[in-house]
N, C-alpha and C positions, 0 to 999 in steps of 0.2 A: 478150538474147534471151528470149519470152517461151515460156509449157510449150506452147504450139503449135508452137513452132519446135524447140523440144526432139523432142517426138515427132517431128514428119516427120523430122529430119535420122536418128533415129533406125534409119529405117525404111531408111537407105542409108549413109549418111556415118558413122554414129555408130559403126560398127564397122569394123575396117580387118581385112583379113584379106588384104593384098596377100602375094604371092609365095606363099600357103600353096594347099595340096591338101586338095580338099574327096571324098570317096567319099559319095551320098547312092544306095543302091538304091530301087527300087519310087520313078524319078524321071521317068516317062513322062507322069505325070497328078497333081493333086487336089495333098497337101500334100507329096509332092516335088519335083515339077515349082517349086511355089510357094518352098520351099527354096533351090532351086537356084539359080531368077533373084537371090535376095538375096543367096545366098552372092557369087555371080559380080558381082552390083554393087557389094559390097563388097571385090572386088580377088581375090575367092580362082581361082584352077583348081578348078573343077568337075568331077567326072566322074560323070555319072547313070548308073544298070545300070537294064536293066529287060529283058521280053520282047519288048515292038513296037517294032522299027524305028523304026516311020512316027512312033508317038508321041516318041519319046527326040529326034528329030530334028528334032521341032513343036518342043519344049522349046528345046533349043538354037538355033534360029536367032534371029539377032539379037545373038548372043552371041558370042564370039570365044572363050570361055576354059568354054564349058559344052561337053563332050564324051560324046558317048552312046557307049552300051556294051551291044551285047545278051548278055544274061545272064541263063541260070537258078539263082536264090538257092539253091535245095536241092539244087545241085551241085557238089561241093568242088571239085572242078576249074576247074568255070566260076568263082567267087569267086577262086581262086588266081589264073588269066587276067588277071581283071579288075585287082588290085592290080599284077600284071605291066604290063599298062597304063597303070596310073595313073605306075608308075613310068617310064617313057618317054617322058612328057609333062616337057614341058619347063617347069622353074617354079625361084625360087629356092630350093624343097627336093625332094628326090629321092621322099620318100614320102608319102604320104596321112597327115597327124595330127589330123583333124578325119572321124571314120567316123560313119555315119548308117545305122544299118538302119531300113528305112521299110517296104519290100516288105512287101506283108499283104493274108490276102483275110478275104474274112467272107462268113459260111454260116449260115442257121438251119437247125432241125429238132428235134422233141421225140427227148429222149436213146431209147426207144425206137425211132424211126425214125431216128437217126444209124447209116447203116452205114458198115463200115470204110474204104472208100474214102473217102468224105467225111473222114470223123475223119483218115486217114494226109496227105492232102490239106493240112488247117488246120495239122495238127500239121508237116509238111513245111515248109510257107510260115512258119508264121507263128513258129515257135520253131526249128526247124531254121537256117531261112536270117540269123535272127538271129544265131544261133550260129554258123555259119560266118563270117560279114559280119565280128562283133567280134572275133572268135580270129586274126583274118586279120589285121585291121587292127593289132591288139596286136600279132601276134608283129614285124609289119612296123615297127612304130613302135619298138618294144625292139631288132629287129637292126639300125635306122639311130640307135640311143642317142638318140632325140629329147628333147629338153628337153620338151617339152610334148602332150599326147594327149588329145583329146576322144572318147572313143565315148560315143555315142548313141542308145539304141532307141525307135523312135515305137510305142508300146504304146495302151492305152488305159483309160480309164475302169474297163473290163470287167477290167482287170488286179487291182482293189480290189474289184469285188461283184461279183454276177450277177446274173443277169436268166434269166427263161425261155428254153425251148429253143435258148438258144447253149453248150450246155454244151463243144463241141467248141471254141469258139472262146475262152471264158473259159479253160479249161484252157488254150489255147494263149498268151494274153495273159498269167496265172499265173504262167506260166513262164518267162517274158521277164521278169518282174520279179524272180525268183528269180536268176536269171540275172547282172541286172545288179549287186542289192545283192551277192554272193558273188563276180564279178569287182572291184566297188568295192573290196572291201576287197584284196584281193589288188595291186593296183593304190596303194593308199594306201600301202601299205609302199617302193615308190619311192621316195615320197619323205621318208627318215627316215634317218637315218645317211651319213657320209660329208660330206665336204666340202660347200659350197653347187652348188659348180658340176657336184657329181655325182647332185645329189639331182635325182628328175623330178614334174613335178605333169600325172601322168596320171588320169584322172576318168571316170568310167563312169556315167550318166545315163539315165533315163527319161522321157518326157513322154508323159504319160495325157490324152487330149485325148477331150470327151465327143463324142458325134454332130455330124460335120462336115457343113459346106455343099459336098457333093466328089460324084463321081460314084461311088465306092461306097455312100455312106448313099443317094440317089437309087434305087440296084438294091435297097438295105433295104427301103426305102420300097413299093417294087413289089411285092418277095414279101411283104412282110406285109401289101398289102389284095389279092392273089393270094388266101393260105393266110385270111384272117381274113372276106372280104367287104367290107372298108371302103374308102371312095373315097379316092385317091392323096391329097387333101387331109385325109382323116380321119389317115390311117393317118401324114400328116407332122406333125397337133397330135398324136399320141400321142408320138410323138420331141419333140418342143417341148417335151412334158409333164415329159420326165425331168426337167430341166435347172432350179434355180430360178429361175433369169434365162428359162426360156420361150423359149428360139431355139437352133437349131444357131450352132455354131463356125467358123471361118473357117481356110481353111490357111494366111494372112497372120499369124494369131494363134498358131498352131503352129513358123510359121518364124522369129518375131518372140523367140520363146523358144528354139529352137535357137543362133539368133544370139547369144544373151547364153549359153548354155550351152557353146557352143564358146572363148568370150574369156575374158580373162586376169581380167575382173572375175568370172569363177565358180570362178576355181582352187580356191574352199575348197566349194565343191558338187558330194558325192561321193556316189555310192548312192542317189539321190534319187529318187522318182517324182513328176515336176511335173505338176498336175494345170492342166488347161485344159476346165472344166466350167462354171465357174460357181456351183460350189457343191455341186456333188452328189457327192463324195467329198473324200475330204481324209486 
């Protein structure tokens, strides 16, 4: 078989995730939605949380094993619900060991003009819901003794530098990376002492992914020739510009990297912020 056949099979076949329970929040749209269909072609139970209905249910059709779920992330309640759920779905394992927090919005504003609502807002969504999402998924995955556990935060770029007026939103991406490296390690002591068959390879992950081709960079795009003056096409070469490669990202390339971050070939990658830029962080 030749490396073209390698990639496509990759992109379905090359992972096998039958019988397992996938939780991907923020999976209504853009790079969960995209998630989800590969998790679910690759054999896993799916279950998407998000806020629209209408959307979670676009997602899912087609699909036999992708299951919506409305949900609000920055409510511990609603998140506990949701893994209640997940556990009622019928699959070879009873719990979700492959967790995805995805859910995320993004806001500009010069730190002067960020008032608090905005700020409790980002910091709610974007570091909050994370934290509920993983804390949820861990304890669940630990009270079923699982052999094995993926969490997952889809962070971003903005998680390693800054940029102007996103200071609410950098802070919030920050965090999530703080986040992850301090559960990593907590999580690597699993699997260390004790017989083989009691040790567990649980693994706690980032992927930093720069300016997506999705429908939030698209609302980026608008308020900043909104706020700037610059034409929808100006203001989309400035995003082009970050990037050394010159183009937004794809959520096929984001989910392409979850996939191998969930499998057994990434057991020894732990704490890690995977960047998917092109080059502009590291």
């Amino acid at each position: 078989m030749g490396a073209e056949g390698l990639v496509e099979g990759m992109t379905v076949t090359g992972y096998d995730f039958t019988g397992r329970k996938v939780v991907i929040t923020g999976g209504g749209s853009g790079t969960g939605a995209c998630m989800a269909r590969h998790f679910a072609a690759s054999g896993a139970h799916v279950i998407i949380a998000g806020r629209r209905k209408s959307a979670l249910e676009a997602v899912a059709e087609g699909f036999d094993t992708i299951y919506p779920f409305v949900c609000d992330v920055t409510i511990e309640k609603a998140i506990s619900d949701l893994f209640d759920f997940v556990e009622a779905k019928e699959a070879t394992q009873s719990v979700a060991d492959i967790v995805i927090a995805n859910a995320g919005i993004a806001a500009s504003a010069p730190l002067d003009k960020t008032d608090r609502s905005l700020w409790d807002q980002i910091i709610a969504v974007n570091l909050t819901g994370p934290f509920l999402t993983l804390r949820e998924g861990l304890a669940r995955i630990k009270a079923a003794q699982c052999q094995q556990g993926r969490l997952i935060a889809i962070a971003s770029m903005t998680a390693k530098r800054a940029y102007p007026y996103i200071s609410a939103y950098a802070a919030s991406k920050h965090g999530v990376l703080g986040l992850v490296k301090s559960a990593a390690l907590e999580v690597a002591a699993l699997g260390t002492g004790g017989s083989e068959s009691e040790q567990k390879n649980i693994t706690v992950n980032a992927i930093c992914p720069g300016y997506l081709d999705t429908e939030m960079t698209q609302s980026s795009i608008a308020n900043i020739a909104e706020k700037t003056g610059l034409s929808s096409e100006q203001a989309a070469e400035k995003l082009h510009s970050f990037s050394p490669q010159k183009r937004l990202f794809t959520a096929d390339e984001v989910a392409q990297a979850a996939l191998y971050l969930a499998s057994p070939a990434a057991s020894g990658i732990n704490g890690q912020a995977l960047s998917i830029d092109g080059g502009e962080t590291w």
